[in-house]
Structure formats: structure tokens, C-alpha cells
C-alpha positions as MATLAB code, in Angstrom:
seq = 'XXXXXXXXXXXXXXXXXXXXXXXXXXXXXXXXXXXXXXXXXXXXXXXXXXXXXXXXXXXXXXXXXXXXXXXXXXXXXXXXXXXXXXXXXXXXXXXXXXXXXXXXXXXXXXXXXXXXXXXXXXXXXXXXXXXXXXXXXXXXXXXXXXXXXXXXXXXXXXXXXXXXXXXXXXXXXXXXXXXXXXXXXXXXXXXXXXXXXXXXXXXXXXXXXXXXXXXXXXXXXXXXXXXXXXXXXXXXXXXXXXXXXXXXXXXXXXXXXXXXXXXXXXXXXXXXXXXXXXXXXXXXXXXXXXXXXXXXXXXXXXXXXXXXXXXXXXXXXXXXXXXXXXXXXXXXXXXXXXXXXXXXXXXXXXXXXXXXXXXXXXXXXXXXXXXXXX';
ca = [
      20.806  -26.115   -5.033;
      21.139  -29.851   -4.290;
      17.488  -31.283   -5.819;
      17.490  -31.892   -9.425;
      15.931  -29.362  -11.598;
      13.168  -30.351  -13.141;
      13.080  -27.538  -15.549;
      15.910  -26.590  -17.617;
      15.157  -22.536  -17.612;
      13.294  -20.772  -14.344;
      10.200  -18.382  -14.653;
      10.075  -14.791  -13.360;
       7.568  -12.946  -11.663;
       7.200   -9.176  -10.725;
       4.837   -7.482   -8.443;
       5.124   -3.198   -8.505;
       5.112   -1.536   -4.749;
       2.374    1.315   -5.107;
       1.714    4.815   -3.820;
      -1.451    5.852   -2.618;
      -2.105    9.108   -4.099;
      -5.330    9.637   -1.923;
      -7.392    7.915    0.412;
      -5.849    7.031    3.333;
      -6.724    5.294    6.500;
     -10.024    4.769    4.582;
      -9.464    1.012    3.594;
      -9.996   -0.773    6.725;
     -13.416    1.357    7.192;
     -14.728   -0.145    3.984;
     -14.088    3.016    2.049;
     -12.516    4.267   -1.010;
      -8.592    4.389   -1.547;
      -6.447    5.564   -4.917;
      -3.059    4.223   -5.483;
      -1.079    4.363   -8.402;
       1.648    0.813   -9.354;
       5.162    2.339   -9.341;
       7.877    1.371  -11.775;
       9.847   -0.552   -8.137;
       8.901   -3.960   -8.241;
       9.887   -7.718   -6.333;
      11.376  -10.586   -8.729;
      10.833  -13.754   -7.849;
      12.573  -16.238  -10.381;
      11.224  -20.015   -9.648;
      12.360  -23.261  -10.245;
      10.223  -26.847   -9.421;
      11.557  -29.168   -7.035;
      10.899  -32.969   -6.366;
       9.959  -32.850   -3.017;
       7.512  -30.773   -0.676;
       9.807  -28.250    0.432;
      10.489  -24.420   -0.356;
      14.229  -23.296   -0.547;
      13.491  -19.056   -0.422;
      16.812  -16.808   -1.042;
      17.242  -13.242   -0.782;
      19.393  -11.478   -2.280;
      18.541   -8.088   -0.829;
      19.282  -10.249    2.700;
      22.219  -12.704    0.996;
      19.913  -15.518    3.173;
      18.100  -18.391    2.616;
      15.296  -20.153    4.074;
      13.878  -23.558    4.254;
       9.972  -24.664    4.622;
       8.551  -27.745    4.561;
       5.140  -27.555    2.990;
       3.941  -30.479    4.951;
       5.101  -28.725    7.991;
       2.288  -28.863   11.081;
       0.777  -25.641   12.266;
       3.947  -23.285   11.144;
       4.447  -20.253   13.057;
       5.722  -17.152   11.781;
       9.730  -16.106   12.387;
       9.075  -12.584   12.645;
      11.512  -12.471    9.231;
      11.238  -11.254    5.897;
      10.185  -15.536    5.143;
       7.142  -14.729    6.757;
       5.761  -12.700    3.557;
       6.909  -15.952    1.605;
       5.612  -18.695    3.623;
       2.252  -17.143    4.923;
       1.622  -17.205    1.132;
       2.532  -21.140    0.858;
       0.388  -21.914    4.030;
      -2.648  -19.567    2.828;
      -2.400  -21.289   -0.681;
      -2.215  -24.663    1.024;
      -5.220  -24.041    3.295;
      -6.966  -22.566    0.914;
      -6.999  -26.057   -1.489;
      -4.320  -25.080   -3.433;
      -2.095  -28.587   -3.292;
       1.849  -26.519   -3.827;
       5.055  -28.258   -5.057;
       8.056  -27.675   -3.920;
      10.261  -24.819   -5.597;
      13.533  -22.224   -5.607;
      12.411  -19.370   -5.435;
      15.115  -15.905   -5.798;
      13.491  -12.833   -4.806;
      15.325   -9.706   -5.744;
      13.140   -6.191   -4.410;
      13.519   -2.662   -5.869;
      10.613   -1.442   -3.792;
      12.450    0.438   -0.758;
      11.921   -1.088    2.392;
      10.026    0.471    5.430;
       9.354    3.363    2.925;
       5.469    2.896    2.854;
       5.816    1.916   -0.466;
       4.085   -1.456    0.249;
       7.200   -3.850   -0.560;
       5.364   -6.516    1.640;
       2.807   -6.753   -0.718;
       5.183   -6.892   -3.976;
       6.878   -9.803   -2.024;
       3.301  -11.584   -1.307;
       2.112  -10.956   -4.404;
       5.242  -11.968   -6.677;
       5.647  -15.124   -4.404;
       2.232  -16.402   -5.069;
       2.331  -15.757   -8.995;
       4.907  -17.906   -8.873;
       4.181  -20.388   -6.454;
       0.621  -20.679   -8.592;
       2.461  -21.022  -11.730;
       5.048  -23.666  -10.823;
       1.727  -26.080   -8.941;
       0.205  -25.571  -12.021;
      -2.724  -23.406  -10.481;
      -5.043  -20.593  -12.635;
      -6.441  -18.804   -9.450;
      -7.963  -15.461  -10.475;
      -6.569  -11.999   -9.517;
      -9.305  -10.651   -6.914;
      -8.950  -14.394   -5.371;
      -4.757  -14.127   -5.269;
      -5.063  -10.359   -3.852;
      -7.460  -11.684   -0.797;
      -5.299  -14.783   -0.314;
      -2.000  -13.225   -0.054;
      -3.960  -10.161    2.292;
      -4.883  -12.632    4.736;
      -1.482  -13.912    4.856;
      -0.379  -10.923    5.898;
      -3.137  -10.829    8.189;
      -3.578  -14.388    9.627;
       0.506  -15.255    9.934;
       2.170  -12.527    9.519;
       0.097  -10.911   11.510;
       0.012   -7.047   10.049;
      -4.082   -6.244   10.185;
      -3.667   -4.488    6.440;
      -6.550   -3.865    4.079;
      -7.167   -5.184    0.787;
      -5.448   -2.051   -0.772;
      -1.643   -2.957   -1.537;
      -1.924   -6.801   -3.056;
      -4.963   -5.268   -5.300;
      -3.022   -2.874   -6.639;
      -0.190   -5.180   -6.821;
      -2.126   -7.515   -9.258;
      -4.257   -4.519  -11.290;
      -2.414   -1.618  -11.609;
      -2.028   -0.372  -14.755;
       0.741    2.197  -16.595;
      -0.344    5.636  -16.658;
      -3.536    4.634  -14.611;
      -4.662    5.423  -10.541;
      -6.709    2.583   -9.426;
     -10.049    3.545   -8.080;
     -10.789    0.727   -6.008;
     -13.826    0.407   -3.639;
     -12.600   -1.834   -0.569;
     -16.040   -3.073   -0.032;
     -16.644   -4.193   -3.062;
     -13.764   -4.642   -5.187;
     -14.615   -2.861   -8.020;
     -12.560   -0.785   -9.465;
     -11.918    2.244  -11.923;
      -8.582    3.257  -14.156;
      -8.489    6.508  -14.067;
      -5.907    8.569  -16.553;
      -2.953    9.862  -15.074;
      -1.307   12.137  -17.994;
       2.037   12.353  -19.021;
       2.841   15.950  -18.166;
       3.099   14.831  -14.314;
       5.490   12.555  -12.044;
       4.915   10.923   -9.166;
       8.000   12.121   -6.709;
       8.052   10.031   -3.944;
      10.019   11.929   -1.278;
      10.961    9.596    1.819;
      11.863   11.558    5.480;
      14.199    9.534    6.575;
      12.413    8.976    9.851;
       9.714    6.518   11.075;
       8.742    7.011   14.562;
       8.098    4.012   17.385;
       4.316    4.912   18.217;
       3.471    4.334   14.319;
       2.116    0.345   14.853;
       0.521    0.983   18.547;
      -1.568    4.306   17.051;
      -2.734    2.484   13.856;
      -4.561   -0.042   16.258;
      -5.463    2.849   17.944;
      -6.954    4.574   15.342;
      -8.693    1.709   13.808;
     -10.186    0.855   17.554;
     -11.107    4.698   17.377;
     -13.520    4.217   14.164;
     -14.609    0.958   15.371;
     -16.335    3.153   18.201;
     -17.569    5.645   16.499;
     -19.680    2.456   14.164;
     -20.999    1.055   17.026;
     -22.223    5.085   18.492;
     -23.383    5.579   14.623;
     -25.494    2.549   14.226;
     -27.221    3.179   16.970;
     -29.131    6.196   15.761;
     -28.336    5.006   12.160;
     -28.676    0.727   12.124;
     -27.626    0.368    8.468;
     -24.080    1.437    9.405;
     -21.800   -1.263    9.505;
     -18.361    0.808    8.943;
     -17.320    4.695    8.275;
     -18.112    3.977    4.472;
     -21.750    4.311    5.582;
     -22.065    7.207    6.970;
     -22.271   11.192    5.149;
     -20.842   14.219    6.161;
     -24.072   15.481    7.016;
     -25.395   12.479    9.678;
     -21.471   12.654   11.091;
     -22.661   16.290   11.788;
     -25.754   15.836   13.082;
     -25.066   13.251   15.909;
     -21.993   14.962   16.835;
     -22.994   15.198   19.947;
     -22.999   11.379   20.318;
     -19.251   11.069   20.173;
     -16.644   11.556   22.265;
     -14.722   14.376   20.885;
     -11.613   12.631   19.593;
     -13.534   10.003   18.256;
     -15.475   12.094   16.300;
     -12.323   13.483   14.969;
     -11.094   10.512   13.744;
     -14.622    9.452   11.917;
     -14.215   13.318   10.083;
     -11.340   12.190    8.982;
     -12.059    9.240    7.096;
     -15.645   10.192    6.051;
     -14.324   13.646    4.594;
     -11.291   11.443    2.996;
     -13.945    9.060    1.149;
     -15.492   12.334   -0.157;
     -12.275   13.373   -1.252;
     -10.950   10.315   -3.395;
     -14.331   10.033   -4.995;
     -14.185   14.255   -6.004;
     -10.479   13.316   -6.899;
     -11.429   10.734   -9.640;
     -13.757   13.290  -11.211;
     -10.903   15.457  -11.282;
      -8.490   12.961  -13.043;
     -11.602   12.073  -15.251;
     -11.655   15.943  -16.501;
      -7.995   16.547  -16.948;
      -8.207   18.973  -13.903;
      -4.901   18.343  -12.151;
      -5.196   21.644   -9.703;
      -8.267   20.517   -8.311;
      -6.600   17.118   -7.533;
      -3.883   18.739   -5.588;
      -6.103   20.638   -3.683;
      -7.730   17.680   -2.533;
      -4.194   16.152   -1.491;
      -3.432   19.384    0.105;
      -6.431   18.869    2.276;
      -6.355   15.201    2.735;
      -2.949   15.986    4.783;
      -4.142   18.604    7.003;
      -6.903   16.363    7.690;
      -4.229   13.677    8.496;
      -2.626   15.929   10.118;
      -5.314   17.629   12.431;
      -8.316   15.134   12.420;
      -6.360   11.862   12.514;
      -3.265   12.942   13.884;
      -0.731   10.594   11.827;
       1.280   12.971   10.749;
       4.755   14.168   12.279;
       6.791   17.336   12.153;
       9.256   15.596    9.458;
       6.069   14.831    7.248;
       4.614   18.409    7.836;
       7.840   19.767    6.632;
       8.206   17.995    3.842;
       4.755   18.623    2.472;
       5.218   22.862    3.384;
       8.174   22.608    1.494;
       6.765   20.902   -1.642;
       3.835   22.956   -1.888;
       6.085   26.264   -1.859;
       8.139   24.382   -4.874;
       7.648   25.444   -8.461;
       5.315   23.018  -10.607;
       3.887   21.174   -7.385;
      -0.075   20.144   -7.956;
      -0.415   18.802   -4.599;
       1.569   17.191   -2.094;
       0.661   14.974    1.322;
       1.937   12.305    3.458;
       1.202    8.476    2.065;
       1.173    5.285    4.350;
       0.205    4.676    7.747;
       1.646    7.949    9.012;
       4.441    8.859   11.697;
       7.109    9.180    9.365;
       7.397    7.184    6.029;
       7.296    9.606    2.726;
       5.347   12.509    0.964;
       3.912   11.693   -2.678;
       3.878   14.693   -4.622;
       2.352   15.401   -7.907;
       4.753   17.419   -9.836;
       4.885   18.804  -13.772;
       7.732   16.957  -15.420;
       9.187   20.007  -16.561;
       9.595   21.515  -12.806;
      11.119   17.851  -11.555;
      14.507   18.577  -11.818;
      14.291   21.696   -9.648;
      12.040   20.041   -7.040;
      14.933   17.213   -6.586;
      17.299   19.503   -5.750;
      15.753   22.440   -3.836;
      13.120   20.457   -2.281;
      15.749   17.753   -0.074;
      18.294   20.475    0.063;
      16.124   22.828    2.512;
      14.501   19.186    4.117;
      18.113   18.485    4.970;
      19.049   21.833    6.255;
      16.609   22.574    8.905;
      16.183   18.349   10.049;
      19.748   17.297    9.322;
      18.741   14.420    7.588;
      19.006   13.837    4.416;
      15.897   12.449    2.675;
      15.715    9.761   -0.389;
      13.557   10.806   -3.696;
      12.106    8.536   -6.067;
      10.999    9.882   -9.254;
       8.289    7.015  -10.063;
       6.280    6.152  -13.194;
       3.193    3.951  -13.008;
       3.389    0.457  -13.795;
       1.801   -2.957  -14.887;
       0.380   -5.144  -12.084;
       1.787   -8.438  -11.719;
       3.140  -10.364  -14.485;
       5.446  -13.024  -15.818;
       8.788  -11.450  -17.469;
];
């Protein structure tokens, strides 16, 4: 580091990655999602500079990268700096005036796991780019800043989900969160369960060109909807009941893919009255059916994912298990009774790795605080 330090000692921020226990492919219709801050976070230590530019180092990468905050129109690298320096030039646009820093980022949160590490980075990065500027911006503000970095230069259409989380998750909570509105609900997640995270191993090609499918796919079914019904402006809008009834209007995929997601909103809302009244069997139920309807209705799911979810929910002390994240590949969450979590790590990857040949990661994940300073 060649600039003088202008502080003797650095600050640290963390940012959690997050599971979404249920509720997916419902954020980007203005609908109802319900992840859970895992105990896997980003560091990001950060030290002030003199000057206007940004010195970024991994060590997950062993790199470093250079931006100049005064830098005209910067265009993203396709690189992990893009996470970082989206969040500078979203800060920067936004009126936030940034100094230069260090900043160290050290991740726990697999990557490409669906675990929403991009977010942990974003998030983590803007704590502490806030905090060295010498900027209070409040959480709901930060989470829709560092989404439409993602968005705007890096250039990943995400909903508000996984930096929301990021910055209000809460140990031994699930986050209720209502992507219209942003309000949210902690709901109590007891102490006689774990969250297993169980990754495939496998993340298939078509997973990036199907999501833009998908969400062109809902975006159709709106625009049939609000014809017969003209308050509809997304999924969120619409019941079970008036999906039924003007069937007919749909083509048949399409109407597929708005079950999905208008069931799913049902779902999370029926699963946070479970959680509410200690009534963990009903919540697995309704991840048991969440996946088939991923599965059959939205078709996200793969033969790796199916497997993995048959194989959990034939385990010993399994609630409810079902693929998380965009789909394709990625991991299962499962909600499992601490006592039975020993035995479901080792029979549960055993037979995965038997019949695919591949032999699949587990992460045995407690909830955790949202952002903070450490």
C-alpha cells in the first residue's frame, strides 16, 4: 500500500449470504419471498486514502484492482470488481461524494452456490465505503442502491431479495419480506432445526438464458391478465381463483409459469403462519410442494436437484426439503431436526454421490445478523 494511512487501525464489515427457505422466482413479480441470513459472510476491512481512488484486493482471488472514482462513464470488467465498483459508481451517482480507500475482502459465502455471495460482497463493500466517506445512509436505501448496482453495471436483473436480507436478517429469524413494499416480518425459526444447505455440484449452461425467459414468460401473462383484470400490474396481483378463471386467456405454458408463482406467494404467506405457530411439518409440506411446482410448473429444476430433494425427504428427521436459487443446478435447503443432522450428512451425499458420481458439498448453516461492523 503506497498512500499514507490516514488511520492508524482499519474497520471491518460483514454481510451474511442467505438461503431462501421459500418463495422463489416470486421477487421479480412483486411477490413475497422468505430467506433466512446464514452464518457465511464477506469481510471487507477498510482503510481511508488521500486521493480519489479505490485499491480492492481479494484474497479469495490473491488480486487487486484499481478504480478511479473520478473515472468517466466506467464500464464493467465482467470480474468479481464489478460487485465492488458498481457499488462506488451507484453511491457516487446517487450524491454520495466517496473517498478513496483499501478495501480487503475475504468471502466465506461459497461461490456460484446460490447462496447470494454477490450480494454479501455489495452489501459489505458499501457499509464500508459509507463508513469511511463519513455517510449515515439508511438500510432499505443501501439494499436498493447496491441492487441496482447489480442491476445497472453489473448487469444481473436480480430482485430486491438478497441485499435486504443482507442488511436485516436476524439470528434465529426468516425474513418475511414483501418485495413490493418492503416491509417485512421476523418470523421464529427454533432451535431444534438446521438449515442443511446441500450443493449438487452441477450448474447447467441454460440457467441465465431461461431466467430471462421465465421472467419474459410472467411479463406476458400481466399484460393477458390486465386486460380482463386492469388493476394488475405484476403476478402479486392476481389470486388463484382469477388465474383459474381466465385460463383460457393464456397460452398454455404461460399459464404454467403464472401458477407457479401465484401458488408460490400463497405458499410463503401459509408458511409464515406456520413458523408463527411452531408447526414445522406444515412448513415442510409447503417446501415439498414449492419444488414440484418448480419442478413441473416453472420448470427450473434439473435431474441433480430432483435427486437431491427425493433423497432428503426419504432421510430421517427431514421437515421439508426443495431446490433454492434460480434453478438448473445450484443446492437443496433442507430443514432438518438437529438431532437427525449427523445422519443426513452422511447418508444423504453418500447415495447423491453413488448414483451421479459427483460428490456434493453440505453446509450445516445457522442464521445470522445482517450487516454489521466487527
Amino acid at each position: 500500500m503506497s498512500q499514507t494511512l490516514i488511520n492508524n487501525f482499519p474497520h471491518t464489515f460483514r454481510a451474511p449470504g442467505r438461503v431462501n427457505l421459500i418463495g422463489e422466482h416470486t421477487d421479480y413479480n412483486d411477490g413475497f419471498v422468505m430467506p433466512a441470513a446464514i452464518d457465511r459472510s464477506v469481510r471487507v476491512r477498510v482503510w481511508p486514502r488521500e486521493d480519489r481512488k479505490l485499491e480492492i484486493r481479494s484474497e479469495n482471488f490473491n488480486e487487486v484492482v484499481e478504480f478511479d472514482l473520478d473515472q468517466k462513464c466506467p464500464a464493467p470488467r465482467h470480474h468479481w470488481s464489478d460487485y465492488v465498483v458498481g457499488v462506488a459508481v451507484v453511491l457516487e451517482r446517487a450524491g454520495y461524494r466517496l473517498r478513496g480507500a483499501f478495501l480487503q475482502i475475504h468471502g466465506e459465502v461459497p461461490f456460484g452456490a446460490g447462496l447470494s455471495s454477490s450480494a454479501a460482497v455489495e452489501v459489505a463493500s458499501a457499509c464500508a465505503l459509507a463508513a469511511v466517506s463519513h455517510h449515515a445512509i439508511e438500510r432499505r436505501e443501501l439494499a436498493l442502491l447496491c441492487q441496482q448496482a447489480e442491476n445497472e453495471f453489473v448487469g444481473a436483473h436480480v430482485g430486491i431479495m438478497d441485499q435486504f436480507v443482507a442488511l436485516f436478517g436476524k439470528a434465529q429469524r426468516a425474513l418475511l419480506l414483501d418485495c413490493r413494499s418492503l416491509e417485512f416480518k421476523l418470523l421464529p425459526l427454533p432451535d431444534t432445526v438446521n438449515v442443511v444447505i446441500c450443493n449438487t455440484m452441477v450448474k447447467h449452461a441454460l440457467a441465465s438464458s431461461a431466467y430471462n425467459e421465465r421472467r419474459a414468460q410472467c411479463e406476458e401473462g400481466v399484460r393477458i391478465l390486465a386486460k380482463s383484470l386492469p388493476y394488475v400490474e405484476a403476478l402479486r396481483d392476481v389470486t388463484p381463483g382469477q388465474l383459474e378463471l381466465f385460463r383460457r386467456d393464456l397460452p398454455d405454458v404461460v399459464y404454467r409459469r403464472c401458477r407457479h408463482v401465484v401458488r408460490e406467494n400463497a405458499r410463503v404467506l401459509a408458511a409464515a403462519g406456520a413458523l408463527e405457530h411452531d408447526d414445522l411439518r406444515q412448513f415442510g409440506e409447503l417446501m415439498i410442494e414449492s419444488h414440484r411446482s418448480l419442478r413441473d410448473d416453472y420448470e427450473v429444476s434439473c435431474k441433480e436437484l430432483d435427486l437431491m430433494v427425493e433423497l432428503a425427504n426419504k432421510a430421517d428427521g427431514v421437515y421439508g426439503a426443495r431446490m433454492t436459487g434460480g434453478g438448473f443446478g445450484g443446492c437443496t435447503v433442507n430443514l432438518v431436526a438437529v438431532e437427525h443432522v449427523e445422519k443426513f450428512t452422511r447418508t444423504v451425499p453418500k447415495e447423491y454421490e453413488q448414483i451421479t458420481m459427483l460428490k456434493p458439498e453440505l453446509y450445516i448453516c445457522r442464521t445470522s445478523n445482517g450487516a454489521e461492523e466487527i
